[in-house]
C-alpha positions in Angstrom: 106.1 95.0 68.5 107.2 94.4 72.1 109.3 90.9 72.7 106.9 90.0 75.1 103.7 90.3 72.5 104.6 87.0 70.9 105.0 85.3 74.0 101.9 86.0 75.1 100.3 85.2 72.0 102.1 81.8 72.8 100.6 81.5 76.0 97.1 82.5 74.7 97.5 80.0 71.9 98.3 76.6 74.3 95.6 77.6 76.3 93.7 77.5 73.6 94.3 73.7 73.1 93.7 73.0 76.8 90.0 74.9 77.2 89.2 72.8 73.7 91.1 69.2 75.3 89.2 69.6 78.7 85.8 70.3 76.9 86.3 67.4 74.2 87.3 65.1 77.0 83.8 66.1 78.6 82.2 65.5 75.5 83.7 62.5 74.1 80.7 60.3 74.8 78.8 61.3 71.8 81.1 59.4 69.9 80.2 55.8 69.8 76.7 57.1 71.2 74.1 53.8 71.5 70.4 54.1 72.0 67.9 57.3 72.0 69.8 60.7 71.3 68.4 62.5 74.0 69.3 65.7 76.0 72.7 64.1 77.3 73.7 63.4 73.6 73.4 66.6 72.2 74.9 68.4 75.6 78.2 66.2 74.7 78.4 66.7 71.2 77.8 70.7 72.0 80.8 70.5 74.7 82.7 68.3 72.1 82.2 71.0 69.3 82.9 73.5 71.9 86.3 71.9 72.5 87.0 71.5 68.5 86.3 75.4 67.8 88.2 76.3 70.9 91.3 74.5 69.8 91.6 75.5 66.3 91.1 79.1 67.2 94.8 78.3 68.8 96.3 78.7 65.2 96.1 82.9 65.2 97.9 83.3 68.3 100.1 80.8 67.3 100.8 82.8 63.9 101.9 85.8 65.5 103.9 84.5 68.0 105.8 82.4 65.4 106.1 85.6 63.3 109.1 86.1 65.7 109.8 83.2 67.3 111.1 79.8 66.2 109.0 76.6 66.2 110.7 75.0 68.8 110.3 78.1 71.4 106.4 78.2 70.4 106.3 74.6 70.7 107.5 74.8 74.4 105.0 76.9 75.7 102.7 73.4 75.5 104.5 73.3 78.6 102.0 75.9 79.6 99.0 74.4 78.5 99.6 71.6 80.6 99.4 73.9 83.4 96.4 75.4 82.3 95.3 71.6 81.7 95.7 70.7 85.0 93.4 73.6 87.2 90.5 73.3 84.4 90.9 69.6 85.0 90.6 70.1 88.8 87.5 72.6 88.4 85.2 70.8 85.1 86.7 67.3 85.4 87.1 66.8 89.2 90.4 65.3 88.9 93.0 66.1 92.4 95.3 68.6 92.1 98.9 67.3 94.1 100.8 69.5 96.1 103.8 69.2 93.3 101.5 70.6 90.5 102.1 73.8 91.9 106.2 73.4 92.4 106.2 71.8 88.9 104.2 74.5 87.0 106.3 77.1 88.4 109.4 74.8 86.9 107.4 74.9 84.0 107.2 78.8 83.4 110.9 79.3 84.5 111.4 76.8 81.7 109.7 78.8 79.1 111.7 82.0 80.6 114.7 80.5 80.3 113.8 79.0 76.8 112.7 82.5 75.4 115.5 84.6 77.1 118.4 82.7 75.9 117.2 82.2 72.4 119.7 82.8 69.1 118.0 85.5 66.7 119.0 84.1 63.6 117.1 83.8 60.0 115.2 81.3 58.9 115.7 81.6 55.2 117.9 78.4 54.3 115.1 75.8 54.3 116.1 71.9 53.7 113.6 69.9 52.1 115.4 66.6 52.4 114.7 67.5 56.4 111.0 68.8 56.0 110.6 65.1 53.8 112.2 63.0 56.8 110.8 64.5 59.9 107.5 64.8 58.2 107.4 60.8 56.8 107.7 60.0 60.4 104.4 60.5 62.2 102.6 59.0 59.5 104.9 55.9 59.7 103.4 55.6 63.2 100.2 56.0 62.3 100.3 53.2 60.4 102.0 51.0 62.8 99.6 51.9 65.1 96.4 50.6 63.1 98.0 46.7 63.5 95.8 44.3 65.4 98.8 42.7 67.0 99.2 45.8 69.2 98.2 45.6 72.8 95.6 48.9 73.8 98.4 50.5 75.7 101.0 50.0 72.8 98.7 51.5 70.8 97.8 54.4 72.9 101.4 55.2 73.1 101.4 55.2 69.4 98.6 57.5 68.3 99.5 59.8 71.4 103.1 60.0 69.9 101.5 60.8 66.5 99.0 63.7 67.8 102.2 64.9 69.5 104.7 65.2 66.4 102.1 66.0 64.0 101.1 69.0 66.6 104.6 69.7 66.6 105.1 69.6 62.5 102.0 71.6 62.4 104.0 74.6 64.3 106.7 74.5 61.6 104.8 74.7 58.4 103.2 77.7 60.3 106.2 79.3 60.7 106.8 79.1 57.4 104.3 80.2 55.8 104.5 82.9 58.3 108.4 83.9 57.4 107.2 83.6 53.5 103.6 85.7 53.4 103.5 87.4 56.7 99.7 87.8 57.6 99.0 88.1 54.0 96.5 85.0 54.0 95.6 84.8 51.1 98.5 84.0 49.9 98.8 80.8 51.8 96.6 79.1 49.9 98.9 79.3 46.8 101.6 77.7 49.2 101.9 73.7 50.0 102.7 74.3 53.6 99.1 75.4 54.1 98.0 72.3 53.0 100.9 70.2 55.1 99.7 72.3 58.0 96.0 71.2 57.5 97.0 67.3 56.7 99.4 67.1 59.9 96.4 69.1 61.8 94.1 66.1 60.9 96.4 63.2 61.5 96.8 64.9 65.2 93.2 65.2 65.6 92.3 61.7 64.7 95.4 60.3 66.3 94.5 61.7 69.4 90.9 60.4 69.3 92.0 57.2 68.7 94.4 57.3 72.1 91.8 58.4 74.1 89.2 55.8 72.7 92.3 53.2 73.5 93.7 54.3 76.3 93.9 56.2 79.8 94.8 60.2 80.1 97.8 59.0 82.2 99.5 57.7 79.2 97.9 60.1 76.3 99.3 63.6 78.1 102.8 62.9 79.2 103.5 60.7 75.8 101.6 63.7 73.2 102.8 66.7 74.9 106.4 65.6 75.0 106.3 64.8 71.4 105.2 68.0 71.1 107.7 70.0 73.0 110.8 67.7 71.7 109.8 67.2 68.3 110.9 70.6 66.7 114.4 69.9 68.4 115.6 67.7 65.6 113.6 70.2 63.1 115.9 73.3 64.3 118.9 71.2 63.2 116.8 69.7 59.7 114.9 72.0 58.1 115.9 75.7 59.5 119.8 74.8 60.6 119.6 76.8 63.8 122.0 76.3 67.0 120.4 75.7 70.0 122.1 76.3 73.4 123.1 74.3 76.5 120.3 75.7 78.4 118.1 76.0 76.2 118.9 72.9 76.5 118.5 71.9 80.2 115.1 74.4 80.3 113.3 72.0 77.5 114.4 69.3 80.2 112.9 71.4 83.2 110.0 71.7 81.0 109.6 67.6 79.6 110.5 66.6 83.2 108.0 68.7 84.8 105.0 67.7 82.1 105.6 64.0 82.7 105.9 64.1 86.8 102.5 66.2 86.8 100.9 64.0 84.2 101.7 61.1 86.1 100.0 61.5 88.7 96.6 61.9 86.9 
């Protein structure tokens, strides 16, 4: 298989997410829905649906790319789907595009470039628990924070974005490895506990999320989830799979954090 295969299948798989984000975000108004469901009820909960099927479909591409390449390179290319966030935003949600989105995406591929090319092949067959346990307990601690009454919208905005982020991010590594123990053999999976940590962390990103947007403004949500995301398997490398990263792989995760927040900003 060529080294670039996976990467695509990264690329394919955040764009993914975006299409399904955009289309949720256009359908969201079924939720809550009062009065007569009429024509523009069933149109949003079709675009919502849409959106769902879209994202989830992210999980193949995802699979084969992490076949080769670590969580926390897969988990950069959300870099990329902020990108591709941005221009369907522009075209189906009307939102400005800025003069910098363009300067910043391009910082964002060379990000991924330099990511990719400077990455370590090393196994990942020593697996720490203790790590999985730690980094795992932690979005759920959140979630829980985030459900107290004494939390101002934006507080808990930031919360529930930072859940949908990390749990997006743990979601990644337990499909890595159940990638690195059963290949494509997917029936196997469901012997494995990772299928069903992958499937738990999956929900508690999807309801987290929903609960940012319901609370808060897209401002707040993108540049808060999508860093989780990107930074999140960082501190996994080191925990659960024991891997050395680099000083620029370093610097490029910057580039890429850096360049998600200044175009997120903006919205």
């Amino acid at each position: 298989m060529s080294e670039l295969f996976p990467i695509f299948m990264a690329l394919v798989a955040y764009s993914c997410i975006s299409v399904g984000f955009v289309l949720m975000k256009l359908g969201i108004g079924w939720i809550g829905w009062k009065g007569k469901r009429n024509r523009t009820f069933y149109r949003c909960l079709a675009l919502w649906l849409s959106g769902f099927i879209i994202m989830n479909i992210y999980g193949v591409p995802s699979a084969i790319a992490l076949k080769r390449l670590p969580p926390h390179i897969v988990a950069a290319f959300a870099g990329w789907g902020i990108v591709v966030l941005v221009f369907l935003s522009h075209f189906l949600l009307k939102e400005k595009i800025h003069k910098s989105d363009f300067l910043f995406s391009l910082a964002i591929v060379a990000g991924i470039f330099l990511l990719s090319f400077f990455e370590r092949q090393s196994p990942d067959n020593d697996i720490d628990i203790k790590g999985m346990i730690f980094l795992g307990s932690f979005p759920v601690i959140l979630f829980i924070l985030g459900l107290s009454n004494r939390l101002s919208a934006r507080m808990k905005t930031v919360l529930f974005a930072s859940v949908s982020g990390v749990s997006a991010a743990l979601m990644v590594v337990f499909l890595r490895l159940l990638v690195l123990k059963y290949r494509y053999q997917i029936v196997l999976y469901f012997d494995s506990p990772y299928l069903y940590l992958y499937i738990g962390f999956a929900l508690l990103s999807f309801i987290a999320l929903q609960m940012a947007i319901k609370n808060g403004a897209m401002m707040v949500i993108g540049p808060v989830q999508y860093s989780a995301t990107i930074l999140y398997p960082l501190p996994a490398a080191f925990l659960i799979f024991h891997r050395g990263i680099g000083p620029i792989q370093f610097l490029a995760l910057g580039v890429i954090v850096y360049s998600v927040v200044a175009i997120l900003k903006k919205r």
